[in-house]
C-alpha positions in Angstrom: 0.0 0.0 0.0 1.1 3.5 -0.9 -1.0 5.7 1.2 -0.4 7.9 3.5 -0.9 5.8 6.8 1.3 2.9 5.7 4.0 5.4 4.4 3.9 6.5 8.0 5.0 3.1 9.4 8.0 2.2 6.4 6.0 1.5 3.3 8.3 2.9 1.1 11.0 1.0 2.4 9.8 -1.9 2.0 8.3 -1.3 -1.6 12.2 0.1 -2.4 13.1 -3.7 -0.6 10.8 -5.7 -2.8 11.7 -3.7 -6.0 15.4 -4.1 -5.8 14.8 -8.3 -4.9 12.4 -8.9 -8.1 14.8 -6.7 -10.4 11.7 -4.5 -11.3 9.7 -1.3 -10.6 6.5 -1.0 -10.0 3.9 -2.1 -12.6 7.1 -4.8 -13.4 6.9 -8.5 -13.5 9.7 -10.7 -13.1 11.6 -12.3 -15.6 9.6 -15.6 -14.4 6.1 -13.9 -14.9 5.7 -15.3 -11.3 5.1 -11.0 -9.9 3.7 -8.2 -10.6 4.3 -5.3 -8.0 1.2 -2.8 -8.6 1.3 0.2 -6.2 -2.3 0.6 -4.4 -3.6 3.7 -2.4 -5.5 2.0 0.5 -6.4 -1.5 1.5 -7.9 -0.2 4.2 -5.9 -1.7 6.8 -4.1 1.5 8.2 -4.2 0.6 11.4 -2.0 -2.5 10.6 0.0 -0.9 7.8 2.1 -1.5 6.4 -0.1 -3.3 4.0 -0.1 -5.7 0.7 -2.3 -7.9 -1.2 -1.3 -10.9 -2.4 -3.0 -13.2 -4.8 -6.4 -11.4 -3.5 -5.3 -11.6 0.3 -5.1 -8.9 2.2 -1.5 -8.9 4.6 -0.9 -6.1 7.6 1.6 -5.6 9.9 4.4 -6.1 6.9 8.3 -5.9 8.0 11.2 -6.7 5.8 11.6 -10.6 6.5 7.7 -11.0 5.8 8.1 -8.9 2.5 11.3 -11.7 2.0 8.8 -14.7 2.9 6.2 -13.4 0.6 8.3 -13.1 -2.0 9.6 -17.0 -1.7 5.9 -18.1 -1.4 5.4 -16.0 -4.4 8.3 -17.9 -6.6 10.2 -14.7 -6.4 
């Protein structure tokens, strides 16, 4: 998530982290077509933000080794 509330709590650190692991920016997929990163403005989750959806599930509470264990589920 890129809104405001998640930005608050290290969202843009962790969209830089996930960017510079999959080798793309956003709207990118991977080499393997296995992700897409897509920005989104609000999951409405902000009071567990940072925030993601994945494969249609909402995730809260994000830090850098979930964003690395997403990624590996993801085939990243």
């Amino acid at each position: 998530c890129r809104a405001e509330a998640c930005q608050a709590v290290g969202a843009d650190s962790l969209g830089d982290r996930a960017k510079a692991k999959l080798g793309v920016d956003w709207h990118g997929t991977t080499r393997n077509g296995a992700v897409t990163l897509e920005p989104v403005f609000c999951l409405g989750l902000c009071a567990c933000g940072p925030a993601a959806m994945v494969n249609g599930e909402l995730r809260g509470a994000l830090d850098a080794d979930a964003v690395d264990d997403i990624l590996a589920e993801c085939g990243a």
